[in-house]
Backbone atoms as SQL, in Angstrom:
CREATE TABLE atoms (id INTEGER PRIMARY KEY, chain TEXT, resi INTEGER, resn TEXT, atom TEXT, x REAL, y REAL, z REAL);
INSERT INTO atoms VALUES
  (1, 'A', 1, 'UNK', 'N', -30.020, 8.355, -20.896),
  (2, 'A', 1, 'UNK', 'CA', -29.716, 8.850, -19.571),
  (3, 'A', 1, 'UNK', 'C', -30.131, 10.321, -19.464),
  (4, 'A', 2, 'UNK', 'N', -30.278, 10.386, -18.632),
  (5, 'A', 2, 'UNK', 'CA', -30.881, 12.073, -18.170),
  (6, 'A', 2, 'UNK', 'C', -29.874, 12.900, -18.406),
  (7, 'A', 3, 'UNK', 'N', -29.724, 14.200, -18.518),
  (8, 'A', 3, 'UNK', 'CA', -28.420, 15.194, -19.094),
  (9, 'A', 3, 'UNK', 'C', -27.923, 15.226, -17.290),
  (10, 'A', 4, 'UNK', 'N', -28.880, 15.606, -16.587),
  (11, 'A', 4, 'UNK', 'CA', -27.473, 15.460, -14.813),
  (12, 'A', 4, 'UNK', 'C', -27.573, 14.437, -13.828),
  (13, 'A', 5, 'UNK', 'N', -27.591, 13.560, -15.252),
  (14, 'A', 5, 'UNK', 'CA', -26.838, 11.957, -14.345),
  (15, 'A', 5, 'UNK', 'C', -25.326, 12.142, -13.674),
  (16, 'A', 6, 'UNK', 'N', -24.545, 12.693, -14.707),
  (17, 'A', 6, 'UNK', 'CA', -23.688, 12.864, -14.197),
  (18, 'A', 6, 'UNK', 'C', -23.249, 13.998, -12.941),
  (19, 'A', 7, 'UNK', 'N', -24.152, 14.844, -12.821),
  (20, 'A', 7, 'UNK', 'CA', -24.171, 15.565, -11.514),
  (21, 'A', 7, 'UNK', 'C', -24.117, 14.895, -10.284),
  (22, 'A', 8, 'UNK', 'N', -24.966, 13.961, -10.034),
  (23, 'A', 8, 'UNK', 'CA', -25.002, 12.858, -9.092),
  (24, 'A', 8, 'UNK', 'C', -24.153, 12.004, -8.887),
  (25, 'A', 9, 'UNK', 'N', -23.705, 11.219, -9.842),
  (26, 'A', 9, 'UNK', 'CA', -23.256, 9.887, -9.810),
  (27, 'A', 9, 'UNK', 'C', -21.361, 10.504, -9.405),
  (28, 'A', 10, 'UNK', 'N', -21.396, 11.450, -10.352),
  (29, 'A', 10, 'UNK', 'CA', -19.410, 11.778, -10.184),
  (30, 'A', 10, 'UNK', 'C', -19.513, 12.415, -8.392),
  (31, 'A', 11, 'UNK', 'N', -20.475, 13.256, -7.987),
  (32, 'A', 11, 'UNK', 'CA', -19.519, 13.193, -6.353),
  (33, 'A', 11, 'UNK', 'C', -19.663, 11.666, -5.635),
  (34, 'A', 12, 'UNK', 'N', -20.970, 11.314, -5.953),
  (35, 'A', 12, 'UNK', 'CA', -21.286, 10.231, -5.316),
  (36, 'A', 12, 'UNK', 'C', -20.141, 8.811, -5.066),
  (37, 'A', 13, 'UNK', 'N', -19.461, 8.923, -6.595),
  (38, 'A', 13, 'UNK', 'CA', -18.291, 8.156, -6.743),
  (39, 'A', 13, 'UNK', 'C', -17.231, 8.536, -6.212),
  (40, 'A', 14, 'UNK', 'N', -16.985, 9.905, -6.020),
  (41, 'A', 14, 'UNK', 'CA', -15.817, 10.507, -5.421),
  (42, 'A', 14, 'UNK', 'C', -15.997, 10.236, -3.669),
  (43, 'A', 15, 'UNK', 'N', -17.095, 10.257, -3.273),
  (44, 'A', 15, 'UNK', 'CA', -17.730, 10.184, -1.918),
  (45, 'A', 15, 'UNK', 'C', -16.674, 8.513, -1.471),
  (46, 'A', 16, 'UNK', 'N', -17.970, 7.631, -2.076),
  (47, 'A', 16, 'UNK', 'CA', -17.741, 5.961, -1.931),
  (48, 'A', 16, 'UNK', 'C', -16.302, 6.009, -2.232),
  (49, 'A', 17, 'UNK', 'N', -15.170, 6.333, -3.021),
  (50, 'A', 17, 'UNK', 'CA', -14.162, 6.286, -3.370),
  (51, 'A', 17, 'UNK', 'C', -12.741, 6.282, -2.255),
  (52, 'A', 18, 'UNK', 'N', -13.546, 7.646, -1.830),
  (53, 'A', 18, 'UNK', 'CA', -12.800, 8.274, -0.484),
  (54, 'A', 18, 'UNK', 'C', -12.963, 7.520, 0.818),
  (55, 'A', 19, 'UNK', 'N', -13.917, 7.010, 0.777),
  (56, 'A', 19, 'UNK', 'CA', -14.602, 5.964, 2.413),
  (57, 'A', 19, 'UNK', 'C', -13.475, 4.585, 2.054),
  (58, 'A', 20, 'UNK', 'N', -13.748, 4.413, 0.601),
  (59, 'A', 20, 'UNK', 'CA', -13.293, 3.109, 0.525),
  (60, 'A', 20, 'UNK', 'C', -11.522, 2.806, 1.209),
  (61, 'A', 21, 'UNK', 'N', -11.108, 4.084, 0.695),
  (62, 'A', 21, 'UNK', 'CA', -9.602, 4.394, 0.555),
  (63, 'A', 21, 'UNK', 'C', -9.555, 4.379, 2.076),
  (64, 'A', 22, 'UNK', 'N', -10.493, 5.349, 3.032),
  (65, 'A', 22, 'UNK', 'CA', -10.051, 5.271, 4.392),
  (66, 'A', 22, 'UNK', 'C', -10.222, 3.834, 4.881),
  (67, 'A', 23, 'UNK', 'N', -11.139, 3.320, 4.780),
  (68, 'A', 23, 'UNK', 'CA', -11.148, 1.721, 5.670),
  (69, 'A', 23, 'UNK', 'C', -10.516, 0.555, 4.879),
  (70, 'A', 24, 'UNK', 'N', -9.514, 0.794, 4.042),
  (71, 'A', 24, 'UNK', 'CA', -8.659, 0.093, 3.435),
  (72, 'A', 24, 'UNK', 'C', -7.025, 0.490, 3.559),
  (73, 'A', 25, 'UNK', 'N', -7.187, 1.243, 4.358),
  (74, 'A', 25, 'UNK', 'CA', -5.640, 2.303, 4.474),
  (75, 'A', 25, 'UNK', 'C', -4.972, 1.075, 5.595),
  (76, 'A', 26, 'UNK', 'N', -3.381, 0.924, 5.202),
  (77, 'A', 26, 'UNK', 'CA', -2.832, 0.405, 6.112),
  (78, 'A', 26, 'UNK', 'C', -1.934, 1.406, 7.372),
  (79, 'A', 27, 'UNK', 'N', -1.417, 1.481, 7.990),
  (80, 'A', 27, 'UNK', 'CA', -0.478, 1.595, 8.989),
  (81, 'A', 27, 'UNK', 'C', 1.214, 1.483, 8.422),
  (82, 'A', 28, 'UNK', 'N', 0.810, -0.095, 8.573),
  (83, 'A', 28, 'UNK', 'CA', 1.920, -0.574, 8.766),
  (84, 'A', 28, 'UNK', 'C', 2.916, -1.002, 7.311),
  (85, 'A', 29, 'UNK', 'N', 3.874, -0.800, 6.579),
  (86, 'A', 29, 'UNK', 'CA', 3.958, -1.518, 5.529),
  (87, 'A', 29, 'UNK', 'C', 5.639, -2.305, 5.421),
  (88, 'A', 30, 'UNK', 'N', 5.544, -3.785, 5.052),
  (89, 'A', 30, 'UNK', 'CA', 7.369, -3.795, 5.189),
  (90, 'A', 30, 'UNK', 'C', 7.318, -4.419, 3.474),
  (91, 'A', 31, 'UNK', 'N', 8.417, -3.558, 2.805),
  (92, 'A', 31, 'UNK', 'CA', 8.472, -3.445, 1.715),
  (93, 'A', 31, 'UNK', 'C', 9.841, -3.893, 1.744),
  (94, 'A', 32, 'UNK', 'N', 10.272, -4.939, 0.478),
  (95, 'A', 32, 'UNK', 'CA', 11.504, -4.695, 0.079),
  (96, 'A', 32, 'UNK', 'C', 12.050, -3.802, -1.309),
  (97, 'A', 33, 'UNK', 'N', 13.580, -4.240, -1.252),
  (98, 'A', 33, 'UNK', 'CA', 14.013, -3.234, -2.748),
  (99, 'A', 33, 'UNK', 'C', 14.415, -4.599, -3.352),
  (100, 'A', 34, 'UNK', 'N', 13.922, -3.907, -4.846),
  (101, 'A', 34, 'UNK', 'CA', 13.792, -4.967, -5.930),
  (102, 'A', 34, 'UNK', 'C', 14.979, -4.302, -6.939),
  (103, 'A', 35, 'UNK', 'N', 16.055, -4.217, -7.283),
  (104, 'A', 35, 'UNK', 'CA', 16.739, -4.309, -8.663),
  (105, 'A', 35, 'UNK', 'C', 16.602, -5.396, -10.013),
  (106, 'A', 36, 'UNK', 'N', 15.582, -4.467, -10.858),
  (107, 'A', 36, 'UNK', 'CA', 15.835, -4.851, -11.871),
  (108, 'A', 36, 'UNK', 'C', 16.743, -5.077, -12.923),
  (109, 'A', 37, 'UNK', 'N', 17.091, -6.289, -13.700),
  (110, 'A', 37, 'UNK', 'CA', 18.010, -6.381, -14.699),
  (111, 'A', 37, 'UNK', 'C', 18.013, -5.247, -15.787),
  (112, 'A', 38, 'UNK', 'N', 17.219, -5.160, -15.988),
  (113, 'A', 38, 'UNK', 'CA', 17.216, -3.772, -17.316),
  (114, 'A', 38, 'UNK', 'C', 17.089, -2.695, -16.982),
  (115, 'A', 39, 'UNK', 'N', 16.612, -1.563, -18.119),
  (116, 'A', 39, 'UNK', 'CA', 17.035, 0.240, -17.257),
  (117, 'A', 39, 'UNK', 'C', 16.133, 0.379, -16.528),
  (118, 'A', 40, 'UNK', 'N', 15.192, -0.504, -15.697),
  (119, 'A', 40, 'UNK', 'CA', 14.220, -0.148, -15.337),
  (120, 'A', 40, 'UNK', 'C', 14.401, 0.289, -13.545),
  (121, 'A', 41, 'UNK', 'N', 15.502, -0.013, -13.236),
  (122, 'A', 41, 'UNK', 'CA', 16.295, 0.304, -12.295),
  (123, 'A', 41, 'UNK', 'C', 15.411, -0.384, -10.798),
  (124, 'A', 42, 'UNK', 'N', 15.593, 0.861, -9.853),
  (125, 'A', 42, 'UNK', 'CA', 15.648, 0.222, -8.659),
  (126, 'A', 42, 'UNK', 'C', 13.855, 0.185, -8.329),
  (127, 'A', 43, 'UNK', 'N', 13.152, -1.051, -7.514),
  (128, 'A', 43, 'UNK', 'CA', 11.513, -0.495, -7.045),
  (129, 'A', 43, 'UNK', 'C', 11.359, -1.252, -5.847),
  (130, 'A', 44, 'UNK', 'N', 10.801, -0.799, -5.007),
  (131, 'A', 44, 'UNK', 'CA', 10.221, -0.827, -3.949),
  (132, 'A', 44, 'UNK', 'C', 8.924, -1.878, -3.871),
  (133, 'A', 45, 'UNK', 'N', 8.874, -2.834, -3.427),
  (134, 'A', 45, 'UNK', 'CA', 8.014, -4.000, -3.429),
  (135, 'A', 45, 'UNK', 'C', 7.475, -4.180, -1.768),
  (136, 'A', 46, 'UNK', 'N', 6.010, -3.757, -2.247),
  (137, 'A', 46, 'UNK', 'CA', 5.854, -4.145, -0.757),
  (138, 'A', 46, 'UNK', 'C', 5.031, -5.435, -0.580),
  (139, 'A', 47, 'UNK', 'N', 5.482, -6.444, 0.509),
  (140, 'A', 47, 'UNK', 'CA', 5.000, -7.517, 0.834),
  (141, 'A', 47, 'UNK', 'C', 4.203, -7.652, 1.998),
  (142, 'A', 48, 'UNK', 'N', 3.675, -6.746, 2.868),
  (143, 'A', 48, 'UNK', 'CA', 3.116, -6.964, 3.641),
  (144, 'A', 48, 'UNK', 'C', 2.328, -6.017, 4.326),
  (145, 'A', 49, 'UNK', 'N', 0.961, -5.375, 4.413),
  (146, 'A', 49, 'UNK', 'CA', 0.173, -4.607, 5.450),
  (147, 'A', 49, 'UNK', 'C', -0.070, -4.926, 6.564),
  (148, 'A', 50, 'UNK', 'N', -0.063, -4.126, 7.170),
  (149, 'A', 50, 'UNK', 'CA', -0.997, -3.993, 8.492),
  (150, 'A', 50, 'UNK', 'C', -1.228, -2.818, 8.831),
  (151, 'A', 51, 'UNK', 'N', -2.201, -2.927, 10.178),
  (152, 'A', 51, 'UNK', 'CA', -2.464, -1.660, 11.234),
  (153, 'A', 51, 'UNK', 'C', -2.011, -1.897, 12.853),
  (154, 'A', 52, 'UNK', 'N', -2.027, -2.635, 13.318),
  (155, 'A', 52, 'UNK', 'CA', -1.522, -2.807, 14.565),
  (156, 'A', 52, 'UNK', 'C', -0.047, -3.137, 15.447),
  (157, 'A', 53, 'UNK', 'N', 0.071, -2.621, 16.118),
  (158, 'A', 53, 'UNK', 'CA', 1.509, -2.314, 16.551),
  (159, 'A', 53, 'UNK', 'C', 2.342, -3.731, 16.520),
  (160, 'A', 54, 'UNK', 'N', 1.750, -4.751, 16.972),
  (161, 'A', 54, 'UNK', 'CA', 1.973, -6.564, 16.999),
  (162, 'A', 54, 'UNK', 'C', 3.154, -6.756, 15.516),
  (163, 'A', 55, 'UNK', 'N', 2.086, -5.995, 14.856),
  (164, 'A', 55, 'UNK', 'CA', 2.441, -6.348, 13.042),
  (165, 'A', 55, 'UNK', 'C', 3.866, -5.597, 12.950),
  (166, 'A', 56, 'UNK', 'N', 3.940, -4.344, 13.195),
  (167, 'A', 56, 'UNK', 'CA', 5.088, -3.672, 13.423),
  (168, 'A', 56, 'UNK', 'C', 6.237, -4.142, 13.550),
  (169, 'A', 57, 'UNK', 'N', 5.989, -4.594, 15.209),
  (170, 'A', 57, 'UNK', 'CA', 7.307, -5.366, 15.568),
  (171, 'A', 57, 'UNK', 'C', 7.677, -6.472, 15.156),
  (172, 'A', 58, 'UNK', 'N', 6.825, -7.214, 14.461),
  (173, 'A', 58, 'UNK', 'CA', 7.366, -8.899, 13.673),
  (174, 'A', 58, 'UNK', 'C', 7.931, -8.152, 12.330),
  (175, 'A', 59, 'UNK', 'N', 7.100, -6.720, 11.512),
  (176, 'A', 59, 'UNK', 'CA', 8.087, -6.347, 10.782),
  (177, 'A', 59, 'UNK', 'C', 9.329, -5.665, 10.541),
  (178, 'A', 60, 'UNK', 'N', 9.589, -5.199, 12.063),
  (179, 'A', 60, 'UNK', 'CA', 10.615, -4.716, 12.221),
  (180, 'A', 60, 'UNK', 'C', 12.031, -6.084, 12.192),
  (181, 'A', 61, 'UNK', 'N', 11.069, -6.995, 13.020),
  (182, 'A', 61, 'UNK', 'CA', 12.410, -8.482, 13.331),
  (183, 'A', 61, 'UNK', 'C', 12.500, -8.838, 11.727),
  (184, 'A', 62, 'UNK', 'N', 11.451, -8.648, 11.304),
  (185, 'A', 62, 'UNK', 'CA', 11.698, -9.860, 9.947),
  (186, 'A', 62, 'UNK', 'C', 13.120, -8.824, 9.019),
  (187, 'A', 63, 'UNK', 'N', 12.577, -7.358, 8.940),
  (188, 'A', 63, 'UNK', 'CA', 13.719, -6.531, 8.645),
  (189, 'A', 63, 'UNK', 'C', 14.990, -6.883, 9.355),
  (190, 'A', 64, 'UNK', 'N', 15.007, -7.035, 10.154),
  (191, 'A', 64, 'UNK', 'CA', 16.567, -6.423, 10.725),
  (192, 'A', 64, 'UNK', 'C', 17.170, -8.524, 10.285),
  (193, 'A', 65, 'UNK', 'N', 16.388, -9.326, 10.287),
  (194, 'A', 65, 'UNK', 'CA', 16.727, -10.965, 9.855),
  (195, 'A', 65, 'UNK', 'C', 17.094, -10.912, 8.677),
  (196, 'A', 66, 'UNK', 'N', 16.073, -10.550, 7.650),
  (197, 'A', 66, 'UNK', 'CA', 16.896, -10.261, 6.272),
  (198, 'A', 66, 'UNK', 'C', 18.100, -9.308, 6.042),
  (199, 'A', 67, 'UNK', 'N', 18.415, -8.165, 6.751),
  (200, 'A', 67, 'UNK', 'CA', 19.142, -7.552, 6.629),
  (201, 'A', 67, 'UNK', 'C', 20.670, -7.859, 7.590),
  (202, 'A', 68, 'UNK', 'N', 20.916, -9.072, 8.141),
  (203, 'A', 68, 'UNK', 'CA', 21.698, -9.550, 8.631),
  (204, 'A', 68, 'UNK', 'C', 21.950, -10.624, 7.862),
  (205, 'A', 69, 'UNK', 'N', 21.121, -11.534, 7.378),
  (206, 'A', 69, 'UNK', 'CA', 21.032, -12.711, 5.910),
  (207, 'A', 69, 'UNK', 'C', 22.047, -11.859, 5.062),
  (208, 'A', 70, 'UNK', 'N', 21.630, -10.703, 4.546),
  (209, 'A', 70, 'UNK', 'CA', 22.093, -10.655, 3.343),
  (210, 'A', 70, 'UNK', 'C', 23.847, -9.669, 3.448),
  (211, 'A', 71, 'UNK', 'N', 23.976, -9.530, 4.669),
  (212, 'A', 71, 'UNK', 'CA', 25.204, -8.979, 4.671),
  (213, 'A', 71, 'UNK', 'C', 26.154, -9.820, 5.304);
């Protein structure tokens, strides 16, 4: 390989990296909480993306359904 391959290729990757991250970015996210049995304690699990407001409000209902289920 040439000695400034790597001149090129590392922004170039940082470039594509960054595009990728923007047109893969969600909005929307409805996550639940997970307690683990061991010390590994409490985590945050998310089950669902989106971007559009539609998505929102079915994840807002599906929240407030489980959170009436479980109390």
């Amino acid at each position: 390989m040439p000695a400034g391959f790597g001149k090129l290729t590392g922004p170039f990757s940082l470039i594509v990296g960054m595009l990728a991250a923007l047109l893969t970015i969600r909005k929307y996210e409805l996550q639940i909480e997970f307690k683990h049995i061991d010390e590994t304690g409490l985590q945050w699990v998310s089950v669902a993306k989106a971007n559009n407001a539609k998505a929102k409000s079915l994840f807002d209902e599906q929240a407030r359904c489980l959170a009436q289920n479980l109390s």
